[in-house]
Structures are given as structure tokens and as C-alpha cells.
C-alpha positions in Angstrom: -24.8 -7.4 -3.7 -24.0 -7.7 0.0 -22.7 -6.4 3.1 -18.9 -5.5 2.5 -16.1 -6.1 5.6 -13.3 -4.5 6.4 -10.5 -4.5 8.7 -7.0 -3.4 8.8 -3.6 -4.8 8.2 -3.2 -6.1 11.8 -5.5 -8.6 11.7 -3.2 -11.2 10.8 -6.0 -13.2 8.6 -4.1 -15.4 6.0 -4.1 -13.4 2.4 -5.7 -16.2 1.2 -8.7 -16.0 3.1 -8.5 -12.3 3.0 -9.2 -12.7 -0.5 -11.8 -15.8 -0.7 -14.2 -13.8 1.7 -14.0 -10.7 -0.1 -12.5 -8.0 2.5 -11.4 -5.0 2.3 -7.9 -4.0 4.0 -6.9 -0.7 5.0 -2.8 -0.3 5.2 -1.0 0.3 7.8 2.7 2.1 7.8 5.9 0.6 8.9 8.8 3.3 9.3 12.3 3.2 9.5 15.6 4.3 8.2 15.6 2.4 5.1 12.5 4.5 4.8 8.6 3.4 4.5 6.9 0.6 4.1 3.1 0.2 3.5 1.7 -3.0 5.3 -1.3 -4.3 3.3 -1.8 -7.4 5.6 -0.2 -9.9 3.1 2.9 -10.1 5.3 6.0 -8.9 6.1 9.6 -9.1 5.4 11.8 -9.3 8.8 14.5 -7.1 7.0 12.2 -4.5 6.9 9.7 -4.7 9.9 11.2 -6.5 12.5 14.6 -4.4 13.8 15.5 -1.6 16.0 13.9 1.6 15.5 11.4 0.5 13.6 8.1 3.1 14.3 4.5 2.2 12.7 1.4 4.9 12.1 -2.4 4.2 10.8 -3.4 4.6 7.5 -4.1 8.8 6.2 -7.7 9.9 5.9 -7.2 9.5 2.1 -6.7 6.0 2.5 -9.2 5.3 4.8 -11.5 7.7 2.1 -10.4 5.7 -0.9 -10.8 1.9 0.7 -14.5 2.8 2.0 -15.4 4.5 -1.2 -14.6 0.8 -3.3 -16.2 -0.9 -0.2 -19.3 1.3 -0.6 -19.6 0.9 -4.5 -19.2 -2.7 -4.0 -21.9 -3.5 -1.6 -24.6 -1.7 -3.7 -26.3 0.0 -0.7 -26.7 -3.5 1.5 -23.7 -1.8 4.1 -20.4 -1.9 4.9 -19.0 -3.1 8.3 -15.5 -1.9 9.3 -13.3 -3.6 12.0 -10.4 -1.9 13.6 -7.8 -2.2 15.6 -8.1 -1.3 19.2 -8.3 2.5 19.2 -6.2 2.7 22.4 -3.0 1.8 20.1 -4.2 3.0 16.8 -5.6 6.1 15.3 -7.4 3.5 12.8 -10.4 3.7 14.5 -11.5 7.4 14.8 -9.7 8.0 11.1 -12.7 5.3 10.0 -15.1 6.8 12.0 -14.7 10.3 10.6 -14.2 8.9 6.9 -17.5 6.8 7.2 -19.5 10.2 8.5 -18.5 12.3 5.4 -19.2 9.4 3.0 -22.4 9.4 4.7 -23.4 5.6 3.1 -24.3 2.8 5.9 -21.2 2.7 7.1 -21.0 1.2 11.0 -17.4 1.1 12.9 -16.4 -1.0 15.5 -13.6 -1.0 17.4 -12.3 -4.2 18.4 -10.6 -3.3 21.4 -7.6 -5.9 20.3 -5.1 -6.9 17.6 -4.1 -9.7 15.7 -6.7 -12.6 15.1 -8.5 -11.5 18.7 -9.8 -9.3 16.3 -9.2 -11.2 13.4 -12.0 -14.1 14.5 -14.9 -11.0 14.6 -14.1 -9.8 11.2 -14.3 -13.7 9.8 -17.4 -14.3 11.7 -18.5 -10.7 9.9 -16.8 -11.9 6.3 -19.3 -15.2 6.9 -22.5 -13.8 7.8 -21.9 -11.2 4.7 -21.5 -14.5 2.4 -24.2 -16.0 3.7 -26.8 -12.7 2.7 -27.0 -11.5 6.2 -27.7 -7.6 6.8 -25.3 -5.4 8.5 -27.1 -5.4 12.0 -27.0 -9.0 12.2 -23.3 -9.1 10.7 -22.1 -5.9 13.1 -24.1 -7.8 16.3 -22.5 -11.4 15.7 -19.2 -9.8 15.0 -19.1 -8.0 18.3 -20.4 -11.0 20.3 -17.1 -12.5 18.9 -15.0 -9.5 19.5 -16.4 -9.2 23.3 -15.9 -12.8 24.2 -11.8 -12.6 22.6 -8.7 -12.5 24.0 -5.0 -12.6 23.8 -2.1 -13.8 25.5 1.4 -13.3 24.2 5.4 -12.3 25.6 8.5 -11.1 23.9 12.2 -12.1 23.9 12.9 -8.9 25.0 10.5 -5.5 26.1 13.0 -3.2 24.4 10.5 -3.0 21.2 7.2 -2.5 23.0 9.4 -0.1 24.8 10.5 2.2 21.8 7.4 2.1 20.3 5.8 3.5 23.7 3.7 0.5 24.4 5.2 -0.4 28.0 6.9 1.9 30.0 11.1 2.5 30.1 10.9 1.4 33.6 9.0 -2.1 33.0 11.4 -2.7 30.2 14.7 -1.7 32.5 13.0 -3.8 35.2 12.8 -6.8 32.9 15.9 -6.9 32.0 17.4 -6.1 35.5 15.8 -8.7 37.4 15.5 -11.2 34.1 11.5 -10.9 34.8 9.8 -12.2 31.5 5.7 -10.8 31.5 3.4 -12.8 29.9 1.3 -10.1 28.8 -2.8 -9.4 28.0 -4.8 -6.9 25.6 -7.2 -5.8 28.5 -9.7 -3.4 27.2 -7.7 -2.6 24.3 -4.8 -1.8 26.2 -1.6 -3.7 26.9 -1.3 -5.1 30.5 1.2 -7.8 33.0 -1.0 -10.5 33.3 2.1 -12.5 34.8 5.6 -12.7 35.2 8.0 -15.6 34.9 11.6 -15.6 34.6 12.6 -17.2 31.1 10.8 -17.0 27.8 9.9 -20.6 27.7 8.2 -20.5 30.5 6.1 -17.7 29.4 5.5 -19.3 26.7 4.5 -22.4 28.4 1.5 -20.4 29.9 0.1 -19.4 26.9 -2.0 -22.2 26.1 -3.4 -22.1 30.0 -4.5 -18.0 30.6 -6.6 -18.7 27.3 -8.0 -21.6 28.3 -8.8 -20.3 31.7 -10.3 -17.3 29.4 -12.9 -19.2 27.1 -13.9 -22.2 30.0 -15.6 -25.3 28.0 -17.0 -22.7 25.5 -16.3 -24.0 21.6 -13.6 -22.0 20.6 -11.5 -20.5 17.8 -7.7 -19.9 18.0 -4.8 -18.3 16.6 -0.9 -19.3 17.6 0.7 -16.4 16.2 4.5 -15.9 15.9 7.8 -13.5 15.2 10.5 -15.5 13.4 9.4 -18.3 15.7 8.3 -21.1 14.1 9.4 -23.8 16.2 8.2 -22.1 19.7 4.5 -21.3 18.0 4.7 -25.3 17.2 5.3 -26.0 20.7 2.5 -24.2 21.9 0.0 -25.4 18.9 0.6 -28.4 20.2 -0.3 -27.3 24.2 -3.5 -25.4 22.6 -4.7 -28.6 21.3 -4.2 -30.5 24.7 -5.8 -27.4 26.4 -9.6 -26.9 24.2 -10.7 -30.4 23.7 -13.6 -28.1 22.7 -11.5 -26.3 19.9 -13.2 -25.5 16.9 -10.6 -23.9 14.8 -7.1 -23.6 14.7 -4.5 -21.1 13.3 -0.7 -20.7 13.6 0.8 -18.3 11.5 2.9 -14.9 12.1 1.7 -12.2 13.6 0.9 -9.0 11.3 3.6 -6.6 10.0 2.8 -4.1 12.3 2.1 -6.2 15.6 5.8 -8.1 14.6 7.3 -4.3 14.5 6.5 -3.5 18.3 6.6 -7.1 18.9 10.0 -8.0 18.0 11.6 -11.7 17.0 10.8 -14.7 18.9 7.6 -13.5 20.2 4.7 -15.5 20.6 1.1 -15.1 21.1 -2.4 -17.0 21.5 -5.5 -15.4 20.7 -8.9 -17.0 21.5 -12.3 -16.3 20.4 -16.0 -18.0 21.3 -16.9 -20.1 17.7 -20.7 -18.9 17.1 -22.7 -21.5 16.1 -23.6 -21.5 12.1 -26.6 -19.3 10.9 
């Protein structure tokens, strides 16, 4: 047996690694008219998750329940460690919290304090450690050094998503389409801030690849390029990533999670970075 991981559905780890490492995903719900839809992290159909009036909510206490109750059986009594979203845009976080005290079975929580693969590089570096035999102190300690030393850097087409789904405010998004200001914006203590305003999506985009690097200074680094319905854009700034971290120790470009992509909105684009621990 060994310590068990788990995360939620915003992560935006690749299903295939999701699987290979062994961790455990609690769902995450995408609403709209055409009714709901439960994201399970193994991504997302655009139809569905990425349109007008789309809403999102955490998983119910039973779900939470029923994932740590498999978790718990499958670890034997080594441990589970459970990584959240940030708890500032999530009720994820305190619905593990309360789950984990009733079950009453070495379960430790940890807020990440961000989305996506800024939170997605702790719970790998946790998934790791747990392969490798290491106990849950260690694994919980290494996987918040990671989720301390992260962060992420993204912008929108348009704020009018973040905007219904009550992450900015109706008068940043009137604003930004008023005086054609495009923010490049920043998870900042688990919340979402400006970090900087340009005029045109590509030049946001086009900072991208800096504000992280400015971020994570010659540390070795792990990063995610992270996209909705952007393929070509997320390219683009792969490709400024890699000219940015000589010093880059990992790199992932993929979409962004369900959930994330239903606030988000198409032709966003993100960079999350991460310091890359050295082995055990």
C-alpha cells in the first residue's frame, strides 16, 4: 500500500497521467440550459462547457464522501493527501475538509490557493513522492513547497465570462470593452487579480511567457501553456516559454480544465509555472 492523492477536476493533469500515477479525482459540475454536466477531469466538450450562461458548482458532500472512502480503502492506512482548488473560488476545499473529519482516517487537505496545472504541478510532485513509498508528511510538505512557489498568468478574448460567473466585477468587464483594455490577469492568493493591461489580445498574450519568468527567476522550473479552443495561440506562446526558461524542466500545453474553460471562455490562454523539486 501507499499514500493515495487526490485532486479535483480543475487541475488540468492529462487523463493519462491522471491514471498512470494513480489519483483520485473529485467532479466538478458544469451547468447550463441543455442541463448538467459532471466534469471528471478527462476533458470537455466546447458544445457543452464553453458558451454563454454557462454556471459551474463543487462537487456534493456525497461525492466528496464516496471518492475519499475508495481513496482511504486503497491506501491501507499509509494516508491520503487531497489537493484542491483554491478555496477562494471553490467550495472544494472546505467540502473536503469536513468530509475528511467525519471519515476520521489520515486524511490531510490542502488548499492550493490556484487552478489549473499551478496546482496541477503540487499534486504530480505529491502523485511522485506517493510512487516512490514516501509518507504523507513528506508527500503533503514537498507538495506545498510546489504549490507555494506556483503561479499563473493567463487573459481572455473577452471578460464577459469571468463576468457572469462573478469572478471580475460588471464594471472591469464594461470597462474592458469600453476602452478596448485587454488584462493580463494573475491568481494572487487564490484570488483573481489585473496584473496588467494591454490593448489587444495578442499582446497579452505576448506577456505571458515574461510575468512567469519574472516569477520563477533562474529557478528550474515546470510549466503548463494551457488553452480554450486556442491551439495555435497556446503554440505561439510554447514556443516564447521555451526562449524565456532556458532552465525549464518540463513542459505542458494542453487545454485548460472543463470548469476553468467555462468561466474562461474561447481563445483564452494561460501559463502556469511551478519550481521542479529536485528527485528524492
Amino acid at each position: 500500500m501507499s499514500v493515495v492523492v487526490v485532486t479535483d477536476a480543475s487541475a488540468a493533469i492529462a487523463p493519462a497521467r491522471i491514471e498512470e500515477l494513480g489519483i483520485h479525482v473529485l467532479p466538478l459540475h458544469v451547468l447550463s440550459a441543455d442541463g448538467e454536466f459532471i466534469d471528471h477531469g478527462t476533458g470537455y466538450s466546447a458544445e457543452r462547457f464553453v458558451k454563454e450562461g454557462v454556471t459551474t458548482s463543487g462537487p456534493s458532500a456525497g461525492e466528496v464522501r464516496e471518492v475519499l472512502e475508495a481513496a482511504v480503502a486503497r491506501a491501507g492506512g499509509d494516508g491520503v493527501v487531497v489537493i484542491t482548488m483554491s478555496s477562494h473560488l471553490s467550495s472544494t476545499y472546505s467540502t473536503a475538509v469536513a468530509q475528511a473529519a467525519l471519515l476520521d482516517a489520515g486524511i490531510t487537505v490542502i488548499d492550493s490557493r490556484s487552478i489549473d496545472m499551478a496546482m496541477g504541478f503540487g499534486v504530480l510532485e505529491a502523485a511522485r513522492l506517493a510512487a516512490a513509498g514516501a509518507d504523507s508528511e513528506t508527500i503533503a510538505g514537498a507538495a506545498q513547497q510546489v504549490l507555494d512557489s506556483s503561479d499563473g498568468f493567463f487573459c481572455v478574448a473577452k471578460l464577459d465570462h469571468l463576468r457572469a460567473g462573478g469572478r471580475v466585477s460588471a464594471l472591469a468587464a464594461l470597462l474592458g470593452g469600453a476602452l478596448q483594455i485587454v488584462p493580463v490577469l494573475r491568481l494572487a492568493d487564490g484570488r483573481i487579480v489585473s496584473e496588467k493591461k494591454t490593448r489587444t489580445v495578442t499582446r497579452a498574450r505576448d506577456q505571458l511567457a515574461a510575468l512567469a519568468a519574472q516569477h520563477i527567476g533562474d529557478r528550474p522550473a515546470r510549466i503548463a501553456v494551457h488553452h480554450v479552443e486556442a491551439p495555435e495561440a497556446a503554440a505561439k506562446v510554447a514556443e516564447q516559454v521555451r526562449a524565456e526558461f532556458p532552465q525549464i524542466a518540463e513542459l505542458v500545453v494542453g487545454p485548460f480544465g472543463g470548469t476553468i474553460a467555462a468561466h474562461l471562455g474561447p481563445g483564452a490562454v494561460g501559463v502556469a509555472v511551478a519550481i521542479a523539486l529536485p528527485e528524492q
